[in-house]
C-alpha positions in Angstrom: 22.4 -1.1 19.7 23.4 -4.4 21.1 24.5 -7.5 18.8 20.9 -10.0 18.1 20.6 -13.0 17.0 17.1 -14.4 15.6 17.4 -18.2 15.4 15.1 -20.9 14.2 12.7 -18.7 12.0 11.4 -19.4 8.3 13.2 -17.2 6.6 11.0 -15.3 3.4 13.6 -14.1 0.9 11.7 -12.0 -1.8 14.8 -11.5 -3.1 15.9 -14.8 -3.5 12.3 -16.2 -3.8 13.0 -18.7 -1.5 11.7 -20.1 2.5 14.2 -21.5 4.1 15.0 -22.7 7.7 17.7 -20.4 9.0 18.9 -17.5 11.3 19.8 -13.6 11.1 22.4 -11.7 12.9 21.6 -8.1 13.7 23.9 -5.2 14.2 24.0 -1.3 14.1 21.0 -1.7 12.7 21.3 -3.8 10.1 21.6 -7.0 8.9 25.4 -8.8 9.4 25.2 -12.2 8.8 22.6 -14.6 7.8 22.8 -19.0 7.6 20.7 -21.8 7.4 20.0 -24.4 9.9 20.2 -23.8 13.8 21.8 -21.8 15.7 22.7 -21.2 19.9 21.3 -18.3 21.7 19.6 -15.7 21.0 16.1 -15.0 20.4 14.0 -18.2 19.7 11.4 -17.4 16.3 10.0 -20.9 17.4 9.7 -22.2 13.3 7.5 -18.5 12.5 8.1 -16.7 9.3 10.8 -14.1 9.6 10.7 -11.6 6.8 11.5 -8.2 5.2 9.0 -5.7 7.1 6.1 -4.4 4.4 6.2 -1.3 2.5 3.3 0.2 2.4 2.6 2.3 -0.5 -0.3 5.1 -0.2 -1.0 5.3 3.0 -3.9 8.5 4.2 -2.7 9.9 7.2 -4.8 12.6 8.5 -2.3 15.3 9.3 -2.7 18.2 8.3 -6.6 18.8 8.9 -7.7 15.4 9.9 -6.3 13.8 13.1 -9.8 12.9 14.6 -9.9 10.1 11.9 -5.7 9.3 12.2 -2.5 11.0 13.4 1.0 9.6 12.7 1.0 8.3 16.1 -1.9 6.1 15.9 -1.0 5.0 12.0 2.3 4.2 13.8 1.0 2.1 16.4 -1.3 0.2 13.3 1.6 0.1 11.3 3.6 -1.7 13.8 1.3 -4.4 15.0 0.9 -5.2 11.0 4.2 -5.9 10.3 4.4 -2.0 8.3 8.2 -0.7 8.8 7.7 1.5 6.4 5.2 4.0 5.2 4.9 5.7 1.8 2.2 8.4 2.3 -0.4 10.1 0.0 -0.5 13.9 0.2 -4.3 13.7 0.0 -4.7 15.7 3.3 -7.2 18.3 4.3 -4.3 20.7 3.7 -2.7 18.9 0.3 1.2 18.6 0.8 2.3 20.7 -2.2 4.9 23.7 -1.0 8.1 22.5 0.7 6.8 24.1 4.3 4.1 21.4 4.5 6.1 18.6 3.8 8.4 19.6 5.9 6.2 20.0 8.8 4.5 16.2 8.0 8.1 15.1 8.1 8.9 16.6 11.6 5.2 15.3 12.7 6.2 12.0 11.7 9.6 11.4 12.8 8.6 12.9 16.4 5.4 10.4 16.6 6.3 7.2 14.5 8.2 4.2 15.4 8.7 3.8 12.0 9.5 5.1 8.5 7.9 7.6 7.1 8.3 8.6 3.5 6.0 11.5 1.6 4.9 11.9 -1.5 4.0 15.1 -2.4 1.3 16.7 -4.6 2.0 16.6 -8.4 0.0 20.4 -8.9 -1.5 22.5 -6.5 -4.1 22.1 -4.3 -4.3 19.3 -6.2 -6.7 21.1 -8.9 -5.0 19.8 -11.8 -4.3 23.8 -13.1 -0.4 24.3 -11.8 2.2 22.0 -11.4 4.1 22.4 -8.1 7.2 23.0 -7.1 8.6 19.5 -7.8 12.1 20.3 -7.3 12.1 22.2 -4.3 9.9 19.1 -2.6 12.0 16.2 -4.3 14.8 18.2 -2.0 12.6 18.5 1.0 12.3 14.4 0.6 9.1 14.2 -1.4 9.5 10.3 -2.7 6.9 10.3 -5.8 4.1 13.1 -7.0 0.6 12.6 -7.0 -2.7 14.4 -7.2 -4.2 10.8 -5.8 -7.9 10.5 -6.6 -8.2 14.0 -8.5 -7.6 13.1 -11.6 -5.7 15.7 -13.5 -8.0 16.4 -16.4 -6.0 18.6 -18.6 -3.9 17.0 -20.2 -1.5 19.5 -21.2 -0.7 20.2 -17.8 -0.3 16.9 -16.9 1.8 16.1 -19.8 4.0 19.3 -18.9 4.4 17.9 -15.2 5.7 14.5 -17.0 8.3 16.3 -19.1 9.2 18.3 -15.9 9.5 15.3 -13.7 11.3 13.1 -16.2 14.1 16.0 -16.1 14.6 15.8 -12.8 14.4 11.8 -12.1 10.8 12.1 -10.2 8.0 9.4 -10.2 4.6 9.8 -10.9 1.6 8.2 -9.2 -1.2 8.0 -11.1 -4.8 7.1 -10.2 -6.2 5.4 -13.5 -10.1 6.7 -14.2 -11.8 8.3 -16.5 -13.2 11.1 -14.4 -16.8 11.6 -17.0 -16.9 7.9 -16.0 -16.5 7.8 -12.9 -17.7 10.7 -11.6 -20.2 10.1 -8.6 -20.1 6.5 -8.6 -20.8 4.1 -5.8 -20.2 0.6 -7.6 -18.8 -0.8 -10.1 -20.8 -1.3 -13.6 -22.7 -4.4 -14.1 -25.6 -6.5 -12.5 -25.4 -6.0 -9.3 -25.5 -1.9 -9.5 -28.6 -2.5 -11.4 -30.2 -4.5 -8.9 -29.2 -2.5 -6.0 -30.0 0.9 -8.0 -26.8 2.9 -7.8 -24.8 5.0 -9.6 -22.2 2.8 -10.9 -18.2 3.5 -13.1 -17.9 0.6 -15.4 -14.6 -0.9 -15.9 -13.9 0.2 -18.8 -13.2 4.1 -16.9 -10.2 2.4 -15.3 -9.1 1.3 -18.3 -9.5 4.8 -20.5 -7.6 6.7 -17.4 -4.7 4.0 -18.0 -4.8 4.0 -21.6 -4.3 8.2 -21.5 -1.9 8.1 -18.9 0.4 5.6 -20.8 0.1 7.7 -23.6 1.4 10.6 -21.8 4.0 8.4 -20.8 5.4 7.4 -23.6 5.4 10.9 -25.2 7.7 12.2 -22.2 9.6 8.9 -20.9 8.3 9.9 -17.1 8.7 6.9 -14.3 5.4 6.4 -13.8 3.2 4.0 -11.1 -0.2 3.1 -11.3 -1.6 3.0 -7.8 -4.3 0.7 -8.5 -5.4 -1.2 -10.9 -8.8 -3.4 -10.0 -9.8 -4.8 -13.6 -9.2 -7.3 -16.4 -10.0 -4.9 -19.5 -6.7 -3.0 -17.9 -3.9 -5.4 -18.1 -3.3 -6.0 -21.9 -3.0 -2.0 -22.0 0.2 -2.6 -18.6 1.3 -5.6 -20.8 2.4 -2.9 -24.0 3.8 -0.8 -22.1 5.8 -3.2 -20.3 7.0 -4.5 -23.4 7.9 -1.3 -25.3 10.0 -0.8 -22.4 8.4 1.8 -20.7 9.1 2.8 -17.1 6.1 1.6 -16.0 4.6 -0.7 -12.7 1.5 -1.1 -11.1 -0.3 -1.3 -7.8 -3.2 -3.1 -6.3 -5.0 -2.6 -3.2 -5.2 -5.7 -0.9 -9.0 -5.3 -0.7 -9.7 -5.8 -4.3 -7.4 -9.1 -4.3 -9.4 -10.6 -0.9 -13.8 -9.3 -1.2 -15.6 -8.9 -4.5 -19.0 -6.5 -5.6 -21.1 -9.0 -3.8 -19.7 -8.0 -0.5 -21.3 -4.7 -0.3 -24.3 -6.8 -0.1 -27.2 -4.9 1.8 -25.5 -1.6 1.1 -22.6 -2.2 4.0 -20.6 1.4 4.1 -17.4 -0.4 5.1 -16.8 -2.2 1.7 -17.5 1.1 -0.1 -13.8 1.7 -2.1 -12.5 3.8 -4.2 -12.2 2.4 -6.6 -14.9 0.1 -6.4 -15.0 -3.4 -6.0 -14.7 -5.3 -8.7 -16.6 -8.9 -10.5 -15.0 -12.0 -9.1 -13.7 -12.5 -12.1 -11.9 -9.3 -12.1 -10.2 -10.0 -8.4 -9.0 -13.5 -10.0 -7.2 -11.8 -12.5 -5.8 -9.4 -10.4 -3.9 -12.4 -8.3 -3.2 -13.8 -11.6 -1.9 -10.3 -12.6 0.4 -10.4 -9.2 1.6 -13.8 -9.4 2.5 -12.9 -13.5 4.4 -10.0 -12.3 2.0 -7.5 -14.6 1.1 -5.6 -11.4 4.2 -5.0 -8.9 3.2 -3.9 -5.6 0.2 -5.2 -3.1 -0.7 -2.1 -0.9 -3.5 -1.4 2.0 -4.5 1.9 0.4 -5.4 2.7 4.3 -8.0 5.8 4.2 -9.2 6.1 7.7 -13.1 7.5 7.7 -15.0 8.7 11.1 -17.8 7.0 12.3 -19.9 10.1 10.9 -18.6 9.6 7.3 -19.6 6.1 7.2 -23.2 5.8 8.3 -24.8 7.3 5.8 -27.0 5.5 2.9 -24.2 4.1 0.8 -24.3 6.5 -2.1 -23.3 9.2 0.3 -20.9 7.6 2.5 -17.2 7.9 2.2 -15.0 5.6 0.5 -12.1 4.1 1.5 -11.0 1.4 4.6 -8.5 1.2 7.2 -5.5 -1.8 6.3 -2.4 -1.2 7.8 -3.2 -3.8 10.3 -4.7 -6.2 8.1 -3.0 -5.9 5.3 -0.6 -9.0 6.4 -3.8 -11.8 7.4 -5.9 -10.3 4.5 -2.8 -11.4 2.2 -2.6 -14.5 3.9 -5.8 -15.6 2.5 -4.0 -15.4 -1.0 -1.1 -18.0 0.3 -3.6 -20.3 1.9 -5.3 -20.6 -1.3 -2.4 -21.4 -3.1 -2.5 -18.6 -5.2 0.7 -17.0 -4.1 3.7 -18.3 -2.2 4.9 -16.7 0.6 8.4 -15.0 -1.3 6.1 -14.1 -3.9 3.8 -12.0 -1.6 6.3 -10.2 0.2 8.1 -9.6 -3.4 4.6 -7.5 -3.9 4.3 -6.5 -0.4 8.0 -5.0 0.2 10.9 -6.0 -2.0 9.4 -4.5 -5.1 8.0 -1.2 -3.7 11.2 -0.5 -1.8 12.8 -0.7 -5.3 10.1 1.7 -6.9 10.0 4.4 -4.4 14.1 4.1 -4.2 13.9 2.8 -0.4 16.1 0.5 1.5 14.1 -2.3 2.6 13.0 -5.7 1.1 15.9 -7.9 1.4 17.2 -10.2 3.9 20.5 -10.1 2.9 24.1 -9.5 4.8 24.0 -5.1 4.8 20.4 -4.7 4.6 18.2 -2.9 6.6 17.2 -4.8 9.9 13.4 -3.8 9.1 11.9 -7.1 9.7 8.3 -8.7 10.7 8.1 -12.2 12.4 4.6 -13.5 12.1 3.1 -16.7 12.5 0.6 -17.6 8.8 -1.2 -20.3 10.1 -2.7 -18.2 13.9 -6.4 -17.8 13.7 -8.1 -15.1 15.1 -11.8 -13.0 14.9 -11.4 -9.3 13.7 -12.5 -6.9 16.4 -12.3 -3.5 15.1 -12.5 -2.0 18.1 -9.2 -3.3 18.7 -7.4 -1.9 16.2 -4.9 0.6 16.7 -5.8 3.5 14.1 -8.2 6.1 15.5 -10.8 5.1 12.3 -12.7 1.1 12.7 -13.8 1.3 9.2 -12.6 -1.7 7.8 -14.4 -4.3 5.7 -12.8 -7.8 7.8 -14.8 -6.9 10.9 -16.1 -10.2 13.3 -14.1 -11.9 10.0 -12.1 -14.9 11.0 -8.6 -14.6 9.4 -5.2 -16.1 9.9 -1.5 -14.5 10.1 -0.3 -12.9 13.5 1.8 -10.9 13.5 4.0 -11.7 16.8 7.1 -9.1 16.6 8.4 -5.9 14.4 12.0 -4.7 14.5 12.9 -1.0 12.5 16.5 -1.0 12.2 17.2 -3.6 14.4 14.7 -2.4 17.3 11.9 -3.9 18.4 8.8 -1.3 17.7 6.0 -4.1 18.3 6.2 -7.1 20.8 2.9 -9.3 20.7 4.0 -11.6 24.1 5.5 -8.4 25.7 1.5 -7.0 25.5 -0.1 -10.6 27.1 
């Protein structure tokens, strides 16, 4: 690959937690050179906001068993228009990634069908069930990146606490999904007014809390790397704050959704802001931005889980969770800057430094030798969400016919250009 230079760009160092007027030189795929003030030649970032490309933690892509709601090729496409250059995916599939052969055939999938990076987790026990603990060597060598059961929350807790002791030997992480499944079991909504007025089955907050309270335990009994995938409530946070201060090897995750829309946007039972887990009070997503900005919860994700058509219109209690993000994951978390809540450093700190560093990726940096991986955007373009524009194969996200702001204009992976937004006018 040819020498590049990008000139004349805002330059978002998470690293460095600074903005700064400036230019990068590209080369062999990486990073050589970077200064402040102008520059000749090159490619012209005419003042927009040049920054590590986001890592995306928890991704659903549908393969094995579910393409007809997204294949790699179409959560590549939706990856690359949002600024994604790298995916961290859940092995929640039809056909759960748990034995070497399947992640090994995602892998292949992947790399044949993306324009980006792809990296796996795996299934912490089989079939996810929560009975048997997989094969978490054998898959950390096939190029499993974390272990996870995802939503089915392992219930035994001797099993899990076996998987802990087994993973801590060999250097693995754990993904957790904090809930207290008695709890949460069937719910819709979370616990409070609103459930009671609408008249459905409702998790109250305190479920989250339990699920994290256990898991830490767990944690520090066997000294396990452990992530939180989401955390969504307030009564949660003091329980991340001990751990974080006895030392353990502990972060946390929150979904982009629960930091932008409250409970009162499900309003008259609409499918599309039916999560998992649930939207919280507005007092809850405050803290959660609070939590971010404090550094308490580490990494700002999509949590993309395509859903068909089919799966969403249904009355609400029976309709699938979950919502589509890759490519709005970027002007959703603009909202947050244009509040003032978070600076622009500070949300791609969340949005890629930090889970690059988790997950033991490359990426995140804009520094001489990094990875070119990089997202230009522009934060201040408005636009109206047309989800029948988006690029994954699944429309069933929450910001539809929503006016937001932060384009995305170009995405490089390694130092090539995988999304050009003039090259498509």
């Amino acid at each position: 690959m040819s020498e590049q230079l990008l000139r004349n760009a805002r330059l978002i160092d998470p690293e460095a937690g600074t903005e700064t007027r400036g230019w990068l030189r590209l080369s062999a795929g990486r990073i050589v050179a970077t200064g402040a003030g102008a520059a000749e030649g090159g490619i012209d970032c005419h003042g927009m906001c040049l920054a590590p490309g986001i890592v995306d933690v928890g991704v659903k892509v549908g393969e094995p068993g579910e393409r007809h709601k997204e294949g790699f090729r179409s959560a590549g496409r939706a990856a690359a228009a949002g600024g994604v250059t790298t995916m961290v995916t859940r092995p929640d599939t039809l056909t759960p990634i748990d034995t070497p052969e399947v992640l090994e055939f995602v892998t292949r999938r992947a790399h044949d069908r993306t324009p980006i990076r792809v990296r796996p987790m795996a299934a912490l026990t089989r079939a996810r069930a929560g009975r048997e603990m997989t094969e978490i060597g054998f898959l950390l060598d096939a190029g499993a990146v974390a272990f996870s059961d995802g939503d089915a929350v392992c219930e035994d807790t001797r099993v899990l606490s076996r998987c802990m002791t087994y993973a801590r030997g060999l250097g693995a992480l754990i993904v957790g999904h904090p809930q207290d499944p008695g709890l949460s079991g069937g719910a819709a909504v979370t616990g409070g007014k609103f459930a009671a007025l609408r008249g459905l089955p409702a998790a109250p907050t305190m479920a989250e809390r339990l699920g994290l309270e256990r898991d830490l335990a767990l944690v520090e009994m066997t000294g396990v790397a452990y992530h939180a995938d989401q955390i969504s409530t307030a009564v949660s946070l003091p329980a991340l704050q001990r751990a974080n201060a006895a030392g353990l090897d502990v972060t946390a995750g929150v979904s982009i959704h629960h930091l932008t829309l409250n409970e009162l946007d499900v309003g008259d039972f609409r499918t599309f802001f039916k999560l998992k887990p649930p939207l919280r009070s507005e007092e809850d997503r405050l803290a959660m931005i609070g939590a971010v900005a404090d550094g308490d919860i580490d990494i700002i994700c999509s949590m993309h889980t395509p859903q068909d058509e089919e799966s969403k219109r249904l009355p609400f209690e029976a309709a699938a969770s979950g919502a589509v993000g890759l490519e709005t994951l970027l002007p959703a978390a603009m909202r947050l800057y244009h509040a003032g809540h978070l600076s622009l450093p500070a949300l791609f700190r969340a949005m890629s430094l930090n889970p690059a560093r988790r997950f033991g990726l490359e990426g995140g940096r804009l520094s001489a030798g990094s990875l070119a991986d990089l997202v230009l955007f522009d934060p201040d373009a408005p636009f109206i969400l047309d989800r029948s524009t988006l690029r994954s194969k699944s429309k069933n996200t929450p910001f539809d016919l929503t006016r937001m702001e932060g384009r995305v204009h170009r995405t490089w992976v390694g130092g090539d250009t995988v999304f050009d937004l003039e090259a498509l006018a």
